[in-house]
N, C-alpha and C positions, 0 to 999 in steps of 0.2 A: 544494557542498551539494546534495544533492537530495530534490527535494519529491516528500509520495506523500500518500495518505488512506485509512484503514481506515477500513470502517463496523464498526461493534461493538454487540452489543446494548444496550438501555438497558432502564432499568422505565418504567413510563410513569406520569406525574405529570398530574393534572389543571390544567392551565393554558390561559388563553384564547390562541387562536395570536395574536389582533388586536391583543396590547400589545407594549409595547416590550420587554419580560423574555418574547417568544413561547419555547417551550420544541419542540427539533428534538425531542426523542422523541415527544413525542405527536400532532406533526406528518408525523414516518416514519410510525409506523400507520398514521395518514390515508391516507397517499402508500400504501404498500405495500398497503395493501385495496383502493383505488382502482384499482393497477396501474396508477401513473400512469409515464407517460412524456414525450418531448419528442417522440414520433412517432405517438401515439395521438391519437384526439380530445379534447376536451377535458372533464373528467369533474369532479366534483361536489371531488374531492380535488387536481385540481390548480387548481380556481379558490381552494379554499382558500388552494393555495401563493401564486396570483398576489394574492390579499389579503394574505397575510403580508407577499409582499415591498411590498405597495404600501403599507402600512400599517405597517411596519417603521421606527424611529426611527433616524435619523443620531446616534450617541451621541459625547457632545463628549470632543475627544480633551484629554490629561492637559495640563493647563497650570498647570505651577508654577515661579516663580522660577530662574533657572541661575546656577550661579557661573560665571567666567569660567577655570577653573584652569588651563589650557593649559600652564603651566610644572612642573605635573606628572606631566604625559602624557611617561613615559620612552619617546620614540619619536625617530624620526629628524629629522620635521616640528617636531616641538618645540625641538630641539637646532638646528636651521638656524632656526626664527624669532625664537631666544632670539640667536642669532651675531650676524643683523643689527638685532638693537636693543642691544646694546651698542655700547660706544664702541672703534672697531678700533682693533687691534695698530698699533704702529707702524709705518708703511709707509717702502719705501725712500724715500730721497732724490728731488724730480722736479727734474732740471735746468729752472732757469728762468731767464731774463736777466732781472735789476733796471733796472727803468728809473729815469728821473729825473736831468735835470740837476746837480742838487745835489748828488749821491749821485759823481759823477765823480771827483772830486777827490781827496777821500779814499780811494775806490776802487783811484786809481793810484799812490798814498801806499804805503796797504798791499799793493798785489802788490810791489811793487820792494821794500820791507819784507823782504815771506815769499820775495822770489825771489832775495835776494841772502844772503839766511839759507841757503838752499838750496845754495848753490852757493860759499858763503865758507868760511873756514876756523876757527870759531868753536864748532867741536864738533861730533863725529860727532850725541849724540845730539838735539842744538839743529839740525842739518842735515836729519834722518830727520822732526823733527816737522814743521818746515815745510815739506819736501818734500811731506809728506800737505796741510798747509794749501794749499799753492800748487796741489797737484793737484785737491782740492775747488775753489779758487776758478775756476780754470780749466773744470770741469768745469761748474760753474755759469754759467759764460759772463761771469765777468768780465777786464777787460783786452781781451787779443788775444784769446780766446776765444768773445769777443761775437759776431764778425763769421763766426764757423765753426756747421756743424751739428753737431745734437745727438750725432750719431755722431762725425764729429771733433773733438768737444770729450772723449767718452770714451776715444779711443783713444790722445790728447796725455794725457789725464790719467792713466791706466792707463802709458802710457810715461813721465810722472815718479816715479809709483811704484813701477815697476821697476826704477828708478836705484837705491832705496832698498837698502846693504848690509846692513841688517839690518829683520826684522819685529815686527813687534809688534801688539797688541790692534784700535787703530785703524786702520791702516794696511793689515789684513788685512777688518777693517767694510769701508774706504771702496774700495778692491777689489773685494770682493764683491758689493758697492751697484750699482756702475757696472759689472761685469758682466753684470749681470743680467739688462741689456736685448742683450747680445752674444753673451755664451757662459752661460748659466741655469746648467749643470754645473759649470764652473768657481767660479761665482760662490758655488756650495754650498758646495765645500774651501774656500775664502776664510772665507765666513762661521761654515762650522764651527771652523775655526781659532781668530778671534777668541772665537766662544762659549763654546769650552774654554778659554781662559785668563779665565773670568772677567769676558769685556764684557757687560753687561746689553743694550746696544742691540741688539749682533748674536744673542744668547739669544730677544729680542721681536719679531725682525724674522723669524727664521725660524723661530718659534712661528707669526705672522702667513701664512709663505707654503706652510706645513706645512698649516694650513685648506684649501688648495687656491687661493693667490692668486698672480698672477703670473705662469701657466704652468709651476708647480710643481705635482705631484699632489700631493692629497690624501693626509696621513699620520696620521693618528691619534695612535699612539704617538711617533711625532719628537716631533710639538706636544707631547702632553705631559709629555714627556723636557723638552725645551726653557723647557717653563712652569715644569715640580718646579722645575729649578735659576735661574730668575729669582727664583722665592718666597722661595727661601731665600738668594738673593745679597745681601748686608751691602755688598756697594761699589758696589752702583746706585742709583738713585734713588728714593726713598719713592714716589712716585705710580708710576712704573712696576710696581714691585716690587706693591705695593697691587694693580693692577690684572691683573697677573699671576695673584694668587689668590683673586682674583673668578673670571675665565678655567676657571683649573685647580678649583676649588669646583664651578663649572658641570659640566666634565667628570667630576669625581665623580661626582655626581648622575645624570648622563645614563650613565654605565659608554664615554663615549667616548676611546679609544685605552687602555681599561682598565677593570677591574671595579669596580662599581659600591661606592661606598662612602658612605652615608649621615653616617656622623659625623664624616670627615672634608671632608667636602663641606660637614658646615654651621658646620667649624671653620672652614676656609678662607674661606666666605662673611663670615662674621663680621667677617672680618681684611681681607677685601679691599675690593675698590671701592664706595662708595656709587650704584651704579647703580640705577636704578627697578626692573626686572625681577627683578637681583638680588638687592634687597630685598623684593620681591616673592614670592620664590622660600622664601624665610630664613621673611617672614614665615608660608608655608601651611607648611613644613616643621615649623615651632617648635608651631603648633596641630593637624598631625597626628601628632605626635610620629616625625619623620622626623631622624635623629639623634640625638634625644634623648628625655625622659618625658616626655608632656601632664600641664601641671599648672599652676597659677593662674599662675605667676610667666611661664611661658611662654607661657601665652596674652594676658596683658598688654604680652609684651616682643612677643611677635606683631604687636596691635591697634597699638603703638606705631611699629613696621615700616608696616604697610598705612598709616598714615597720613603719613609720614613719603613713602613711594613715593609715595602720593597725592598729593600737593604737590610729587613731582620729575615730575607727570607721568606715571602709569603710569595706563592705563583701568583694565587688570584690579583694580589693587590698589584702585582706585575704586567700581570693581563691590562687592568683595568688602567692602570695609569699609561699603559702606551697606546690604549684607546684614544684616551685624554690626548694624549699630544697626538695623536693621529688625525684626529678629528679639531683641536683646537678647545676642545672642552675644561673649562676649569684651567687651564692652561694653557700656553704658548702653542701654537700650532709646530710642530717640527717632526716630520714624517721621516726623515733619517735617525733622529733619536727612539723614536717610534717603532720602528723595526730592532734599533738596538734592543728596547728593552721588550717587544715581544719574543727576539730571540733571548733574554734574559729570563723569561716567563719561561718558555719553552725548556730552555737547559734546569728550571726548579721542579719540572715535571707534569705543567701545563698543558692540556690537551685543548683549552682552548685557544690557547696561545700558538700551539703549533698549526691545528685548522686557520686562524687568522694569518699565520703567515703562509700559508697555502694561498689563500685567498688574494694576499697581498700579491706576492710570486704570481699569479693566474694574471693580475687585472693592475696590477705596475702601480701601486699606489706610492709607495717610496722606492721602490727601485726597478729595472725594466721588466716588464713583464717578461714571464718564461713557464712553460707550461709543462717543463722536466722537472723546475725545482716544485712549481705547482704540487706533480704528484708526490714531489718526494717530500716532502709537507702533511701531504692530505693521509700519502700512507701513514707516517710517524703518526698524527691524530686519530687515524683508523686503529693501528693498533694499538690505543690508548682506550678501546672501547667509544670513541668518541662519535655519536650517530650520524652529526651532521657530517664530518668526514670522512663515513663510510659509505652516506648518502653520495656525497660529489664527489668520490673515487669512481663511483660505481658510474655515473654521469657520465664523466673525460672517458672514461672506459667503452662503454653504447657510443659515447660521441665522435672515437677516433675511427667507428668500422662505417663506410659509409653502403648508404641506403639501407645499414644492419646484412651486407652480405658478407655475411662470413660463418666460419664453420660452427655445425652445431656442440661442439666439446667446449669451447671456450662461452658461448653462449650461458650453455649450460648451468659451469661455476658462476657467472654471472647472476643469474635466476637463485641460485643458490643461496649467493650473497643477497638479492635483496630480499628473500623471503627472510632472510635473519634481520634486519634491517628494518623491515617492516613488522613484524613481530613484537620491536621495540615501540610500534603504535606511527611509526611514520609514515604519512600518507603519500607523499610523491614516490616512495620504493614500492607500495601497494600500487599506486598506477600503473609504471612503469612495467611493473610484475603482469599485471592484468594486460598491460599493452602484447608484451612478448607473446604473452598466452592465447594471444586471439591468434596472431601469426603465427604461433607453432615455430618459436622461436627458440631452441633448447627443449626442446620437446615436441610434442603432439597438440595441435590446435584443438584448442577447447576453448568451446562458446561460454557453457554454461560457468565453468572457472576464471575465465577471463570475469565473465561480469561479476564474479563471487569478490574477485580482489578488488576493482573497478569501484562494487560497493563499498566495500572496507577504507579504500581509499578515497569517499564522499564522507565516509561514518566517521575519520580519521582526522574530516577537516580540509582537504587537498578537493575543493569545488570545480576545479577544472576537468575531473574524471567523472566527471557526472555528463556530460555533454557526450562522450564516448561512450558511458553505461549506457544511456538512452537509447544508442543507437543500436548496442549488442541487444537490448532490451527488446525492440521492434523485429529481432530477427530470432526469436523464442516464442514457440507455444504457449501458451497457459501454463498448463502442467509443467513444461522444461524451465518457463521464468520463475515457479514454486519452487521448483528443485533449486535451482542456482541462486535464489534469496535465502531458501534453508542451508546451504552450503556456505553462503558468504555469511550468516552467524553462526556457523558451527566456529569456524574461523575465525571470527569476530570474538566468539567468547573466548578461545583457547591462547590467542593475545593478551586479553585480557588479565587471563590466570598467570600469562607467563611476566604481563606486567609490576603483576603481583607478588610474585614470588621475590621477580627483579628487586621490587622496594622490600621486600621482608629484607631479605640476602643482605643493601646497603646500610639498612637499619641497624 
């Protein structure tokens, strides 16, 4: 993106320059009869200007309520933070030794059991099953197996069942399980094996290592080849199967390893896992009508969703349903339950929950306003990383010194904070920043810095610092206005990178 500034005529309006609504038109004239500059003396029209700026009100930036919606951000960061708060795929097998004396006995009961099954003459296919049991037990390190490592216990076990004359569904699973840590390649045809005839475990396992686990890459469409046919597999296990198209509902939704499909993404929700997020997910989908039509019954089966998550533990959906009753949406209007459960949201680790109750605290919407618990709100969401409450920390902060007289140390860290702030692409910190800068507020007055943040904060979206640019703009050279537009995208892009990194980092 690159940042630039026409000057363009205006009419000119009669307005005093000394209030807060000072108006740049009639302030240009000024400047422009004046022939003011930054390298001339100082003339009747640019003390005007240095009244403006010094008399120029800091305007408070937008502070209202957020939802927490995150699980509708079809993005990548979304899809990786929705992955690890579910409950993971089935992982392979971990070879471990059981301890315990007690456990011995029967222990060596059952190998001699499964090893003599193995090795007797009581039926091919009563020999093949135990063959795989005995080479799981082995593998797990009971018996003789105890005393061996984790590698020799898979290579003993993988060699009884390659005894085995014939394969089948398990025996091709526990194969591929215990490869997995030897040969990764091998242990894939194993396990695809099993999953085409039909085994749910080996279908979830390598859904699971299709995500990218294991030192297996990342596949998209495998997983959700692999998930379709667990959804709809009749011979495996109800909670498996369930949880499969929770899984595959997710990828719907997000269009990963496939295009996006909204209705079948919130059939499949439906039908799968009662997970918080999940539900979560079901719930903003049903009241933005994502799959389906907004409409009373959905917004009810909605509120009945976020509350339900609410109580499995989910912030967001905590968040969002003391919005709901905050405001009367989807629900009962009740502004003291409301507070309950944003402080509910806040104790599961909510940050936006705890800015909303900042906010509440500030402006008394369920209980009386106060501007100590304010900050003491706004802090907790600040150090949650949370922008908008490191934004309006920063506000109450500029807002309690008046006329900005006060010493330049504390200042300072101010300026500090919002240049981090604004880094994060926020444009009222960008003003603000630009505001100090022209006043030599925490520093040294700079014209041409001032307008460099001033632009950033029009580039940013925050159109109110454009009326201020304009005016630092009419008090530059040529040449000094080139510099401080190449200054403000040197700036602009180095935001940008750091934006960037920002989402890899979440990702």
């Amino acid at each position: 993106m690159t940042l630039s500034h026409t000057s363009k005529a205006r009419k000119l309006q009669n307005r005093d320059f000394f209030t807060k609504k000072a108006v740049v038109p009639a302030l240009a004239l000024v400047l422009m009869l004046g022939g003011c500059s930054a390298t001339t003396p100082r003339t009747e029209a640019e003390a005007s200007y240095l009244g403006y700026i010094n008399s120029y009100q800091l305007q408070a930036p937008a502070m209202i309520m957020v939802r927490d919606a995150w699980v509708l951000e079809r993005t990548e960061q979304s899809w990786q933070r929705l992955t690890q708060t579910l409950r993971p795929l089935p992982a392979p097998l971990v070879p471990t030794i059981p301890g315990g004396r007690s456990r011995q006995e029967a222990e060596k009961l059952i190998l001699e059991w499964v090893q003599a099954l193995s090795t007797g003459n009581q039926g091919q296919h009563i020999s093949n099953s135990a063959s795989a049991h005995y080479a799981l037990l082995t593998w797990l390190g009971y018996g003789e197996g105890r005393n061996l490592t984790q590698e020799q216990r898979s290579r003993k076990a993988l060699a009884i069942l390659k005894q085995n004359t014939s394969r089948n569904a398990v025996s091709d699973y526990l194969t591929g399980t215990i490869q997995l840590t030897l040969k990764p390649t091998k242990a894939l045809v194993n396990l695809h094996r099993s999953a085409d005839e039909g085994y749910g475990p080996a279908q979830a396992l390598l859904a699971r290592l299709y995500l990218g686990n294991d030192g297996i890459p990342r596949n998209d469409e495998k997983m959700r080849k692999q998930l379709s046919w667990l959804a709809s597999n009749s011979r495996t296990d109800f909670e498996l199967q369930q949880q499969a198209k929770g899984w595959l509902g997710a990828m719907n939704f997000y269009g990963i390893g496939g295009p996006v499909n909204d209705k079948k993404a919130l059939n499949l929700l439906q039908q799968g896992t009662p997970e918080p997020d999940l539900l979560y997910l079901q719930a903003l989908m049903l009241s933005e009508g994502l799959g389906g039509r907004v409409s009373v019954l959905a917004n009810k089966k909605s509120n009945e969703l976020l509350v339900t998550a609410t109580n499995s533990g989910s912030a967001s959906a905590a968040n969002e349903l003391a919005l709901n009753l905050l405001y009367g949406r989807n629900a009962e209007l009740n502004p003291r339950r409301a507070r309950d459960t944003f402080l509910q949201a806040a104790a599961l680790g909510s940050s936006a929950a705890a800015y909303n109750l900042g906010l509440d605290s500030l402006y008394g919407h369920s209980s009386p306003a106060s501007v100590t618990d304010a900050s003491l709100w706004l802090e907790r969401a600040a150090a949650q990383n949370q922008s908008e409450a490191q934004r309006s920390l920063l506000y109450l902060k500029l807002d309690e010194q008046q006329d900005f007289n006060f010493a330049d140390e504390p200042v300072e860290v101010i300026r500090q904070d919002l240049q981090a702030v604004a880094a994060k692409g926020d444009g009222w910190s960008s003003y603000a920043l630009g505001l100090l800068t022209l006043r030599g507020q925490g520093g040294q007055a700079n014209e041409q810095l001032g307008y460099a943040w001033l632009n950033i904060a029009v580039a940013q979206g925050y159109r109110p610092a454009a009326e201020l640019r304009d005016a630092v703009a009419l008090q530059l050279t040529r040449p000094e206005l080139n510099q401080a537009q190449a200054l403000s995208q040197n700036l602009f892009d180095r935001i940008e990178q750091v934006e960037e990194v920002q989402g890899g980092v979440q990702s």
